[in-house]
N, C-alpha and C positions, 0 to 999 in steps of 0.2 A: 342413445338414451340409456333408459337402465343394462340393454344388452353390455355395455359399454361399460359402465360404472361393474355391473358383475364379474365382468373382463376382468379392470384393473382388480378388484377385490381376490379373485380367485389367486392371481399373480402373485399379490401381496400374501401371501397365505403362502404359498409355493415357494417363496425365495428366504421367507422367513423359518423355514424348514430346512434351509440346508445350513451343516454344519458348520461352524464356525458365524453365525450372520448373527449378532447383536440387536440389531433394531433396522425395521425399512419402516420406508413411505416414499412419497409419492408429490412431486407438485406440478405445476404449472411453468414455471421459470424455476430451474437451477439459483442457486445463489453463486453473487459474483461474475455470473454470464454476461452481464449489460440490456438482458431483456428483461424488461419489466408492463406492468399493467397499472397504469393510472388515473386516475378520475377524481372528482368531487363529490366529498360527502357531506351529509346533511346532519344533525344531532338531534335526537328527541331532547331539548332542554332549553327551554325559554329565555335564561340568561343566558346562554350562545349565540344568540341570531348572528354576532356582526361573522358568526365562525360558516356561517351557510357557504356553501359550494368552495369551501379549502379543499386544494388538489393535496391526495395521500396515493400511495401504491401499496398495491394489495395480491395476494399470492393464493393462487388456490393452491389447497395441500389435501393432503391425507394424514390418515390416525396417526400418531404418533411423531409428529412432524419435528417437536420442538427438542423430542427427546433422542433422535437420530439426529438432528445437527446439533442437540447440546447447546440450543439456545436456553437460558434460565428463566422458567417460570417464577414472577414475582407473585403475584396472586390467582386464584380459581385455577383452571384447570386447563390440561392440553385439548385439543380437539382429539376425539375418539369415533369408534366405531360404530358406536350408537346415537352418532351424528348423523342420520339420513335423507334423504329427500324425503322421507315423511315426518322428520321430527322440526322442532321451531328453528329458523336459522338461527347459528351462531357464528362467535366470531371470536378471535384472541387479537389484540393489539397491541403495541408496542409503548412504551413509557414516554415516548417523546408525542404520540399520539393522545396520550393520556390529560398531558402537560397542556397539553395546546386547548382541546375540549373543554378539560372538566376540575383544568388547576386541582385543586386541595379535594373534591368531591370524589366521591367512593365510585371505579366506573363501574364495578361490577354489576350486573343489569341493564345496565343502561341499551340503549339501543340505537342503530343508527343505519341510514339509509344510502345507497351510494346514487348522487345528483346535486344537484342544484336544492331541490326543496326534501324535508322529510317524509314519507310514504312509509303509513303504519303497516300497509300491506305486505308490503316486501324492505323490512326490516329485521337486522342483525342482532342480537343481543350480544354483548358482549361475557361473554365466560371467565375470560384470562387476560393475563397480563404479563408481557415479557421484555425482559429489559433490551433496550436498545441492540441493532446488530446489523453491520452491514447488509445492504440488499443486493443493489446492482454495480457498485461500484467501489474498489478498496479507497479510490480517492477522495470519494466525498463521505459527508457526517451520514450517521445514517439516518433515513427518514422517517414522517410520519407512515405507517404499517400496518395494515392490518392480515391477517390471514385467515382463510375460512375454508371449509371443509367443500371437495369438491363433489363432493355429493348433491350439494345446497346449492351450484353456481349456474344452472341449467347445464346445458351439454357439455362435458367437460372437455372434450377434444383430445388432441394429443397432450401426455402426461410423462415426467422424468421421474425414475425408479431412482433416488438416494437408498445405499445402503451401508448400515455399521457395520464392521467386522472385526473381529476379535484378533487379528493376524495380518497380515501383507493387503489389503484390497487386491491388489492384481491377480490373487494366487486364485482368489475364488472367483473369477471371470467364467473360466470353463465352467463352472457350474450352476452360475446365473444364466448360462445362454443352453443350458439342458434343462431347466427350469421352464426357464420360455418357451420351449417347444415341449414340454410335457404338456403345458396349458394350451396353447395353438401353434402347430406348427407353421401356419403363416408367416409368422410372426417371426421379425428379426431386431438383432440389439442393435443400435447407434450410435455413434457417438460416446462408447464406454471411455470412461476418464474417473479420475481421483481427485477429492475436492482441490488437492495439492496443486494438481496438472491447473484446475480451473484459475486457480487463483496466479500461476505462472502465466496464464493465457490474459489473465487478466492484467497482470502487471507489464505484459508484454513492452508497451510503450515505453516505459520506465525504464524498464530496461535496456534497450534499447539507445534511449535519450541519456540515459546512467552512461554505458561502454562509450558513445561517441564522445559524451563529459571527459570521458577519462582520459580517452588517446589522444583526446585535440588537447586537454590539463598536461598531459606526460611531454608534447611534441613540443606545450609552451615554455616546458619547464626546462624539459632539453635545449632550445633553443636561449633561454635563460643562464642555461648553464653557461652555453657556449660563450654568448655574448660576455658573462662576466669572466671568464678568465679569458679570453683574446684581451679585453680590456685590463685585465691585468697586467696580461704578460707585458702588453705594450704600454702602460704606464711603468714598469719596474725595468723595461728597454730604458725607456727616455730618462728615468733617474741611477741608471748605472753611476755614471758618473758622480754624481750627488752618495751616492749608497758608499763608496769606493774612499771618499773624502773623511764620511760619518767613522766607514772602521780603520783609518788611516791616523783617525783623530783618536780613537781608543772605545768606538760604537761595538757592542758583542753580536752575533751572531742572531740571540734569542730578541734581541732590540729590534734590531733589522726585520726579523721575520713578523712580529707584532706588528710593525709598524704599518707592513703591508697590510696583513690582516685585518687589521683598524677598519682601511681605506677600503679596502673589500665588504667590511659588516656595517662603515655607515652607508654604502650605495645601497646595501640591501634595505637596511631601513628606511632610507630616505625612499626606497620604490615602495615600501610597502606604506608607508604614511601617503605616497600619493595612491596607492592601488586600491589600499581597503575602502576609501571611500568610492570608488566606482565598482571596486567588487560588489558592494552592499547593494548599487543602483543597477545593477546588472542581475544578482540572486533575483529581485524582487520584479525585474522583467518575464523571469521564467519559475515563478513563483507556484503555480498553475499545475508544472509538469513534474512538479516535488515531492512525493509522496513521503510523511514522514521524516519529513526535516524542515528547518526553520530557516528564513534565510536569512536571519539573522545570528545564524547558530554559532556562539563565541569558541568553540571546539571544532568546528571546520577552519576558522578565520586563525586560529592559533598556531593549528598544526601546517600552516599554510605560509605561514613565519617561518616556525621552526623549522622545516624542512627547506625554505629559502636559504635561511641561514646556515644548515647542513650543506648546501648545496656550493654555496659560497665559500665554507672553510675548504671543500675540497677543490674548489677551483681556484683559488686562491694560495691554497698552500703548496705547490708547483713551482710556480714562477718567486713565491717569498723564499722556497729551500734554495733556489738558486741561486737567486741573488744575494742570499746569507752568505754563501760558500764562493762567490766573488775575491779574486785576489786582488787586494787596496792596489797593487801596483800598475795592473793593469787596468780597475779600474778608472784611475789618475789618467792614462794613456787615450782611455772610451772617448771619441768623437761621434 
């Protein structure tokens, strides 16, 4: 209870004192972690009925919350210190939250109840207003939000210590965990990380599913390679003879080698006129696991050409130098 809330207060006070620390606070769920807290809220406003019991996610924080992660206040104010469990609940929400309730209408004041129905008793007013920001996941849009002081949430429970710092984050560990035991020494740190770290741990899959992209992309590509110049070499075998004739006839060198080349840059195109449309139907199978790309991105699908067609003049141009430098006589002889 308040023992509790005194706790985290004193802490805050404590870590906000040592050198180099910018700004702390405090929530419920980390951002970007994938844990979150969600329910139905209710609107004090008549023209919203059909909006009764929209699921939003909601964050309990501390003083200063918006201004340590540098989310930007659009209107009113951040939740502060003179938000209590004895003062009227409040509340900051997000612009997409905004959108949804209260369209074109001023939310400032307003107030809202988390359930099914509205309850004047245990409702929110709304303070602030901040622009959109991911919650729990880099993947998805970010949602409707609200966040509220956890002073106001009844028992706060366990709570994450965010903090700015002026220099390295990692340098000032040691003295965030002397901090901690100046206030209780019971008390141990968890889980220390850098928003950086969070959002690594977050994109973990991606990554992941990115590298394996790549090696099975590079293995197909090699295998691409190979295939086209074996295919080369042993079509510019079977026309020795033919080549032999052409520079026997008064064909130069640089003929010869084009001519190969050709035959090499139309199989590339003709693969990629069949390929791009099943590329397309295949992006949009793993569409889901994209973070930050399109898949129908004209700058993947290009450079996906081009490097075909890199790949082709150098397998191709091999077997065309050779056969350029063919002697017509023995040519003529080739069975």
């Amino acid at each position: 209870g308040e023992r509790l809330i005194s706790l985290y207060g004193r802490l805050r006070d404590r870590i906000q004192a040592i050198p180099g620390v910018r700004a702390v606070t405090l929530s419920a769920f980390t951002l970007l972690s994938g844990w979150v807290d969600s329910g139905p809220i209710a609107v004090e406003n008549p023209q919203m009925k059909a909006n009764e019991g929209a699921s939003i996610l909601w964050n309990v924080v501390g003083p200063d919350f918006l201004k340590t992660m540098r989310i930007q206040l659009l209107l009113g104010r951040d939740i502060g210190v003179d938000d209590t469990s004895n003062s009227p609940h409040v509340a900051v929400v997000n612009q997409a939250l905004v959108r949804k309730f209260f369209g074109s209408l001023d939310p400032i004041g307003r107030r809202f109840t988390f359930g099914q129905k509205f309850n004047p008793n245990d409702a929110y007013q709304i303070v602030g207003v901040v622009q959109n920001a991911k919650f729990n996941y880099m993947r998805s849009d970010p949602p409707l939000t609200a966040y509220v002081p956890f002073t106001q949430a009844g028992e706060p429970g366990a709570m994450h210590f965010e903090v700015r710092t002026a220099a390295d984050p990692a340098a000032i560990v040691p003295g965030l965990r002397r901090a901690v035991q100046e206030v209780d020494s019971n008390l141990a740190l968890a889980e220390v990380k850098t928003q950086d770290q969070q959002i690594d741990e977050a994109l973990a899959q991606e990554r992941m599913f990115a590298l394996l992209s790549s090696f099975f992309g590079a293995l197909a590509l090699a295998l691409a390679a190979i295939g086209l110049y074996g295919t080369m070499s042993y079509s510019v075998t079977r026309k020795t003879n033919e080549i032999g004739i052409r520079m026997a006839l008064g064909a130069k060198a640089n003929q010869v080698l084009k001519t190969v080349l050709g035959e090499a840059f139309a199989l590339v195109l003709i693969g990629a006129a069949l390929g791009l449309p099943l590329a397309y139907a295949a992006a949009r199978l793993v569409a889901s696991r994209l973070y930050g790309l399109k898949t129908s991105d004209p700058l993947t699908f290009s450079a996906a050409i081009v490097l075909l067609l890199g790949v082709a003049t150098l397998a191709a141009y091999l077997p065309a130098r050779r056969a350029s430098k063919v002697d017509p006589m023995v040519a003529l002889r080739w069975e």
